[in-house]
N, C-alpha and C positions, 0 to 999 in steps of 0.2 A: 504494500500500500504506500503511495505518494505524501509525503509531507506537504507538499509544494502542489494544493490542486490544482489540474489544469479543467478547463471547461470547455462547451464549444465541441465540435468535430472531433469525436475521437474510434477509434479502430483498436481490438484486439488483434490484429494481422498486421499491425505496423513490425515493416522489416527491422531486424533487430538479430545485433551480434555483440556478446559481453565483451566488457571490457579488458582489453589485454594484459594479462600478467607484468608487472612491472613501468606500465603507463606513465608518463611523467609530465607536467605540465595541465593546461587548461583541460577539464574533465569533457575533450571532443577526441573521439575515436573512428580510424576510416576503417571503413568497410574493406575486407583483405581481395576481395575480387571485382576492388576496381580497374576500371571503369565499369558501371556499367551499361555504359553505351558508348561502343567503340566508330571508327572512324565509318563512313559509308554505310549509313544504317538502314537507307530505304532509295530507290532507287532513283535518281535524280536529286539526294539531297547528299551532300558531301561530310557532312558535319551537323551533329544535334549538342547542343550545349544549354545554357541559363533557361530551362524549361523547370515548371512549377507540375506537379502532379497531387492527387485527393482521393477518397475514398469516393467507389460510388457504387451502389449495391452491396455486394457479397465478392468486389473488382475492385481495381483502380482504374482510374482514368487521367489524364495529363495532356497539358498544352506545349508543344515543345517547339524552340525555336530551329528551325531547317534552314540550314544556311543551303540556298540552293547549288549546284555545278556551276553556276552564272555567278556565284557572289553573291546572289539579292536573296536576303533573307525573308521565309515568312511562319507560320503556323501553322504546325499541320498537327493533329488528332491522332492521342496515342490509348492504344488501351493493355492492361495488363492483371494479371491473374495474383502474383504476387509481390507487386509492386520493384520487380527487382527487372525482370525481364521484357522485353517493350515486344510488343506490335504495334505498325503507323500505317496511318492511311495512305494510299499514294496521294490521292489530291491534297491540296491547301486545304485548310477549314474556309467553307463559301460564305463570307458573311453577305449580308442582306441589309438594305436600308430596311423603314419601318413600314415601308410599303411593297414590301417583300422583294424588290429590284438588288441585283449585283450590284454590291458596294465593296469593291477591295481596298485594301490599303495599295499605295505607291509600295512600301515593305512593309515588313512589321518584325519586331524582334523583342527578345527577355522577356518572355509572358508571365504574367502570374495568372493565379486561378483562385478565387475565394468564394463561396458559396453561402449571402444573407438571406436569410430565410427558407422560400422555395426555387431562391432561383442564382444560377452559376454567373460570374462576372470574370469575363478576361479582359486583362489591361496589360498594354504592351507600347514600345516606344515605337512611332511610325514617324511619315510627312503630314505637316498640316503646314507646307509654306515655311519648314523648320524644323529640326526633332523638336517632338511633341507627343500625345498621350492619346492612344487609344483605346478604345472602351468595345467591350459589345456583352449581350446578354445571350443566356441560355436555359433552357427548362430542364431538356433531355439530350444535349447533344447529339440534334440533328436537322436542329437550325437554328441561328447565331444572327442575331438583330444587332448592326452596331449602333452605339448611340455617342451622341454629338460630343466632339474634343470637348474633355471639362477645362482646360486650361489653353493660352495660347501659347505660342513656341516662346522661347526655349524650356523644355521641359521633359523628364526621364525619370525612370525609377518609379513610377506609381503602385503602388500597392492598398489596396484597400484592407480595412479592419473587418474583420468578421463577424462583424452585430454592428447594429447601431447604439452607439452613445448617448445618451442624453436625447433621444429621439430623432438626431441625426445620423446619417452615413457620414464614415470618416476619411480622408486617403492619405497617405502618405506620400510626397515628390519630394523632386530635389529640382530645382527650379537652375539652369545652367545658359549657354550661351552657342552659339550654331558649330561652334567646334567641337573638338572631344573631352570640352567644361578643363580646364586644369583648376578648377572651384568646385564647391558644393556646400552645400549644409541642407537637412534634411527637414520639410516643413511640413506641416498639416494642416487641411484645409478639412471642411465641411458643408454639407446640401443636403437639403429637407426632400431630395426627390430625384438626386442622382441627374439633374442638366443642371441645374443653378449651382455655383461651385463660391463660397465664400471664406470668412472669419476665419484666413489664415494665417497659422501661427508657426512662428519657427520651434522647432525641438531641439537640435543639436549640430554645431558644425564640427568640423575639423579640430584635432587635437594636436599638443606637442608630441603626441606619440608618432615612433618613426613611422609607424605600421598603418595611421591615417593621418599622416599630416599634409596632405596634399588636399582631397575630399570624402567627401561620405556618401553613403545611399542607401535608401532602404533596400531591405532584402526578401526576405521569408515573410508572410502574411502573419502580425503580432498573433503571439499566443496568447491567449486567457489563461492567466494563473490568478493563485490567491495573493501573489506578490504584486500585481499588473501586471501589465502587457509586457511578454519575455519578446524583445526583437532581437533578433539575427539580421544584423547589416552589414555592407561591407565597407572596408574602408583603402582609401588606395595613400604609397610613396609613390613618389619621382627617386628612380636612380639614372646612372650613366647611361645603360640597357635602356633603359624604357618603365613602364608602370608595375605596380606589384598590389596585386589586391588582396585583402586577406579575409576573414571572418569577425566582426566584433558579435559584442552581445549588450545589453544594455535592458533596461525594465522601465516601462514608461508609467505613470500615474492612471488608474484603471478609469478615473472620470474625466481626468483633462488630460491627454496622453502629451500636450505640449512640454509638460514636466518631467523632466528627468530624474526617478528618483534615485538609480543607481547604474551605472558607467562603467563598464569594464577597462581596465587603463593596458590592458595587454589583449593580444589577440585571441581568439579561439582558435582557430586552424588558419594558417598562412601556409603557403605553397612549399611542399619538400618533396614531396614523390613525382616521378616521370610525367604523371601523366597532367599533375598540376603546372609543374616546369617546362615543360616542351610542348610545343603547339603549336597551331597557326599564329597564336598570340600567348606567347610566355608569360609562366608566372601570374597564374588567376584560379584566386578561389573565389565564386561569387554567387550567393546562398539566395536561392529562387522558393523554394518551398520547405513544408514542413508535414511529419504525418507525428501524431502522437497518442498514446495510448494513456488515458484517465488513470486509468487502475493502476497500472503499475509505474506510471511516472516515464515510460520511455518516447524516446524524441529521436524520429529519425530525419539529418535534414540532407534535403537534397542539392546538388551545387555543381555549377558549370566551371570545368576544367582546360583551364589555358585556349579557351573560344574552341574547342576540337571535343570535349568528352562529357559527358558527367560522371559524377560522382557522388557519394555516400556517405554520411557520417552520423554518428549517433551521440546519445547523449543522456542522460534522465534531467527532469526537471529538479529535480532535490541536488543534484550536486551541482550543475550550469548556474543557477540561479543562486545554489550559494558560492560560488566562484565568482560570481559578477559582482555579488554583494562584496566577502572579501576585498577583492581587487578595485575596489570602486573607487573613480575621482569623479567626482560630481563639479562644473563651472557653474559660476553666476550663470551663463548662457546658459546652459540645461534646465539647471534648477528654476527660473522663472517663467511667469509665463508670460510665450513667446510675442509680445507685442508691443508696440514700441512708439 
């Protein structure tokens, strides 16, 4: 039994491998057979990486980013038995305006997948005249309505909250600039009806820490605990080479999540094994999803390797959450709320 409730979306089939004998550091453990999803996964798609997957039925299901043969990235529809082994659609997912007409994105890429109440939401970074935020809805995955950009360009990283707060829907961005952002900091906004998008409040920027002292972003769709909201973000350096992205963790305030209440000041997993280091794009851990089990506290998260792989790591909520607590530096910036 879990110290640390978690609530919300939970699975007795969440993939799960004990923690290895002699562990050392942040209590985040990879999976010994990753990847697992290797290079050329479906045909016409080169590479599946920063894809978000969920429980659905007595199945999982997940939105996964295809970087096509062409280079243009888009979404295409994965489904799987035990969340470990993929089957993909060969088409794209067809989204549809709201009057049931072909509405594609120009691309679409880094999808998440959150499910408030009866119905599925994927949000992924596309063109709107700029990187910017795409939305669409779903019941049954097997048609996908989008709905209107909530924000204007530049903007990336969205992630929705998995309930509504305070009577609102909540989202998570990181508001950036039409290049590849060498900024960030991570903000939250809120809408009484998912098109009106307002009362945005910043959360957390950038740290002295090496490991995100460059920007931040959301990652994994907040988990409900009895601590708050357990996020899993990632945070990027600048070296010689190029960017290095790693894992943080962080607990937001369950009513006002703009509040910081505790800050992990070290990473959870930063890039060491092959398949995290070597890629089309080196050196990337970047944490898209989460599956977690009530009962027994286990958290399995899911995370895109070096733009070429994903990957697997686990975790329980009783020891992440008291590791973050531990290790916490809490700023003015976190700690207040975000408005100015």
């Amino acid at each position: 039994m879990s110290k640390v409730k978690i609530y919300g979306i939970s699975t007795s089939k969440v993939p799960w491998q004990d923690k290895p004998a002699g562990h050392k550091g942040a209590p985040v453990w990879r999976y010994t057979e990753n990847p697992i999803i290797g290079r050329n996964p479906a045909e016409g798609v080169a590479r599946i990486f920063n894809s978000a997957v969920m429980p659905y039925g007595d199945e999982f299901i997940g939105v996964f980013r295809g970087e096509q043969v062409n280079g243009v990235p888009y979404i295409y529809l994965g489904r799987s038995r035990d969340a470990i082994h993929w089957e993909f659609d060969e088409e794209k997912i067809p989204f549809k305006d709201e009057e049931g007409k072909d509405f594609m994105p120009v691309y679409a890429y880094d999808p998440r997948l959150v499910k408030i109440e009866d119905t599925y939401y994927i949000m992924w970074c596309q063109d709107f005249y700029g990187a910017s935020i795409g939305m669409a809805r779903t019941t049954d995955f097997k048609t996908f309505t989008r709905i209107e950009n909530p924000f204007l360009p530049f903007n990336r990283n969205a992630v929705l909250f998995p309930r509504k707060v305070n009577g609102k829907f909540l989202m998570l961005s990181r508001p950036s600039d039409s290049g590849h952002t060498p900024f960030g900091d991570i903000f939250v906004s809120e809408s009484p009806d998912m098109v009106y998008w307002g009362k945005h409040r910043h959360v957390m920027g950038k740290s002295s820490e090496w490991w995100e002292s460059l920007k931040i972003g959301g990652g994994a769709a907040p988990v409900e605990t009895s601590e708050g909201w357990l996020l899993f973000y990632h945070g990027v350096t600048g070296t010689c080479n190029g960017y290095v992205y790693s894992i943080g963790g962080a607990i937001l305030d369950i009513d006002d999540p703009s509040i910081v209440k505790y800050r992990c000041e070290n990473f959870l997993l930063t890039p060491e094994e092959w398949y995290e280091e070597r890629g089309f794009v080196p050196n990337v851990a970047f944490p898209c999803a989460t599956m977690q089990d009530a009962e027994t506290g286990r958290i399995a998260i899911y995370y895109g390797c070096a733009d070429t792989y994903v990957g697997l790591a686990f975790t329980t909520a009783d020891e992440v959450v008291d590791y973050i607590k531990e290790h916490s530096v809490v700023r003015e910036s976190d700690s207040e709320i975000g408005k100015r």
